[in-house]
N, C-alpha and C positions, 0 to 999 in steps of 0.2 A: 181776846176773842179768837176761836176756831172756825174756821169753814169746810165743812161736810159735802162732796157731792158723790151722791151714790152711781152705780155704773149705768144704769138706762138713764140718769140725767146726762151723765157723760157723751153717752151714746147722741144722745138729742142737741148738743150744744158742737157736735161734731158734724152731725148731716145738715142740722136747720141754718148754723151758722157758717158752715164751712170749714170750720176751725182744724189744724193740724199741729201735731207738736211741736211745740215751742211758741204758741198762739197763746194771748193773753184775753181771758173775760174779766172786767172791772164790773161788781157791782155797785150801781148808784145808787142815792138817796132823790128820787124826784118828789115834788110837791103833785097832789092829790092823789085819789083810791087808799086804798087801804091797807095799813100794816101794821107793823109791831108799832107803831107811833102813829097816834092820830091825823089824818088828814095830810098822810106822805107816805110811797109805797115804794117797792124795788123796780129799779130798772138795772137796763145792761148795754155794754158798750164792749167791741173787740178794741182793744188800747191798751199799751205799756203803764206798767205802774213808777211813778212818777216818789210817792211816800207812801208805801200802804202799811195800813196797821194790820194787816193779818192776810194773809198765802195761803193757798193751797194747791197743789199740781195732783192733777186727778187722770190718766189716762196722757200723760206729756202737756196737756193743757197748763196755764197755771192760772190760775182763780184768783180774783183779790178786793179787798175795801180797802180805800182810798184813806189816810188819816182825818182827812175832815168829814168823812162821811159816819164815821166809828161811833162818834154821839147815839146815831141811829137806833143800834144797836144795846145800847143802855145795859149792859153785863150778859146778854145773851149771844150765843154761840149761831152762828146761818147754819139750816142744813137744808140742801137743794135734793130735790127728791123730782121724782117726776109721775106727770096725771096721765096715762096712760085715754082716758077716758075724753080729756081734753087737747091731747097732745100737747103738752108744754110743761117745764118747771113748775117745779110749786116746791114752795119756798114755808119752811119751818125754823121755830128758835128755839134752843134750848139753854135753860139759864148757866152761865157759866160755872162750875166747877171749881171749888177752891182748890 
């Protein structure tokens, strides 16, 4: 799996969290709302990655999912985009790529 994050998420994951380079976002797998898998949706945490199965450094940040979280994900790709409208991420998948 890939992880996409465009620059005005960037932007957003830098002012709202504080986040500077070399700062790590882990996304998690939490239990209920709504996602790519019924009845568990994303969350986020600033924290070192520990095993991840997939990276990304977007802006000095580095982005990532956890190996036990990757199930989640089921052959699709994250890509973090942002709602201008809501102020906050928003979170799309795209199916992985042979």
């Amino acid at each position: 799996m890939k992880i996409k994050v465009n620059e005005d998420a960037q932007k957003w994951f830098h002012d709202e969290m504080g986040l500077d380079s070399g700062d790590f976002v882990r996304f998690t797998i939490r239990y209920g709302g709504s996602g790519l898998q019924p009845g568990f949706s994303l969350g986020l945490s600033a924290e070192e990655p520990e095993s991840p199965a997939a990276t990304a450094e977007a802006g000095g940040i580095t982005y990532f999912v956890e190996s036990d979280d990757e199930w989640y994900f089921d052959g699709h790709d994250l890509v973090v985009g942002y709602d201008a409208a809501l102020d906050e991420p928003k979170y799309g998948y795209e199916k992985e790529k042979a």
